[in-house]
C-alpha positions in Angstrom: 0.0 0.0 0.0 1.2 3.4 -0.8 1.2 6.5 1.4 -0.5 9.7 1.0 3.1 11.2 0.5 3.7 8.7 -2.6 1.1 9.4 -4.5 1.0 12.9 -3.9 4.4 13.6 -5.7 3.5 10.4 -8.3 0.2 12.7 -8.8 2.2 15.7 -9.3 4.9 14.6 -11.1 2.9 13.1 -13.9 1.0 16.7 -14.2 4.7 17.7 -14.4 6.1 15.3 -16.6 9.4 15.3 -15.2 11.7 12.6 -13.7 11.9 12.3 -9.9 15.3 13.7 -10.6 14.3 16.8 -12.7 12.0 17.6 -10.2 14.4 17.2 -7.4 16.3 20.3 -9.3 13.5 22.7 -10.1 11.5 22.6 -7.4 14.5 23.3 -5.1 15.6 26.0 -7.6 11.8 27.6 -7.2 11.8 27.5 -3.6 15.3 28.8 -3.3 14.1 31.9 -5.5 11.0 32.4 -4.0 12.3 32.4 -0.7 15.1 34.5 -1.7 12.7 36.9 -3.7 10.4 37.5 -0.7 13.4 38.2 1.7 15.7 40.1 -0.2 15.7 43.1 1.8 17.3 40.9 4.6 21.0 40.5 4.3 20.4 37.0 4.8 17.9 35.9 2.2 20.3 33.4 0.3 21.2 31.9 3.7 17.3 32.0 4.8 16.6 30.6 1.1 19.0 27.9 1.2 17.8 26.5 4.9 14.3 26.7 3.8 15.2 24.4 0.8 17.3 21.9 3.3 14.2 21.6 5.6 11.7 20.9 3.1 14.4 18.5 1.6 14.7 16.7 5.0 11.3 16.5 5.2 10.6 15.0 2.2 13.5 12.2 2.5 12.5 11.3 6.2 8.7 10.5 4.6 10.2 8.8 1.7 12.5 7.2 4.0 9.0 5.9 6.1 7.9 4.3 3.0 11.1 2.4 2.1 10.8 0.4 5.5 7.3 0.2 5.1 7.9 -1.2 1.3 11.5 -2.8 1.7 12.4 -2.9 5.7 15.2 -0.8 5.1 15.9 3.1 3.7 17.2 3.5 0.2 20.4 5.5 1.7 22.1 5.9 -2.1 18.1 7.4 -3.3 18.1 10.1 0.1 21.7 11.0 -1.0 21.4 11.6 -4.5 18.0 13.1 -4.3 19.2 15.6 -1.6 22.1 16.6 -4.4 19.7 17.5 -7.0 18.0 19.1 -4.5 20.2 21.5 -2.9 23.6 21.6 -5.8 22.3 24.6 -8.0 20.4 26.3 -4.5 24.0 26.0 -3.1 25.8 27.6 -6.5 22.9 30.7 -5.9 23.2 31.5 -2.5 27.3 31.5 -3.3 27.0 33.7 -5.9 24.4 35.8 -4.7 26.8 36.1 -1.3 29.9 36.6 -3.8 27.9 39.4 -6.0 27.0 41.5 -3.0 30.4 41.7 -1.6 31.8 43.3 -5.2 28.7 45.4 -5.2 29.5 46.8 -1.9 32.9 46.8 -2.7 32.3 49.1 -5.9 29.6 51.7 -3.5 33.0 51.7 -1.2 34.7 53.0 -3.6 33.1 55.1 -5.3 32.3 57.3 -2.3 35.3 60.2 -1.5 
């Protein structure tokens, strides 16, 4: 028997029509820049952007995690792991750039000021 969880993201994913994979990767891109859009007045928003994509991630494997024991009597360890990659890699390039971007832009206002 399936969970509610399962065939919630089957359900959504074949709306989608994307791989488990692919929509490992844009859905943590979209939360990443919604996140970051509606805090970017903070100087934190790629930090607040990037833990709000970890604990939805975390979230998700420990319920997919439930339904490997409840399938297989063991979690899919090498699934968690490469799903959390695809998850978080580009969210993690972002938030670097966005951090590395803002420190030349302030950098160049120092500057320019006598």
């Amino acid at each position: 028997m399936n969970s509610w969880w399962y065939e919630g993201k089957k359900n959504i994913l074949t709306h989608m029509s994307l791989s488990t994979n692919a929509a490992h990767i844009v859905l943590g891109i979209l939360l990443f820049l919604g996140v970051a859009i509606l805090a970017r007045r903070t100087k934190h928003a790629p930090a607040l952007a990037l833990v709000c994509v970890l604990l939805v991630q975390v979230t998700n494997e420990i319920l997919d995690c439930l339904d490997w024991i409840a399938w297989t009597g063991r979690v899919n360890w090498s699934e968690a792991f490469s799903d959390t990659v695809y998850t978080l890699a580009l969210p993690v390039l972002l938030a670097l750039s966005w951090k590395h971007q803002r420190q030349r832009w302030a950098k160049a206002n120092t500057k320019e000021q006598p």
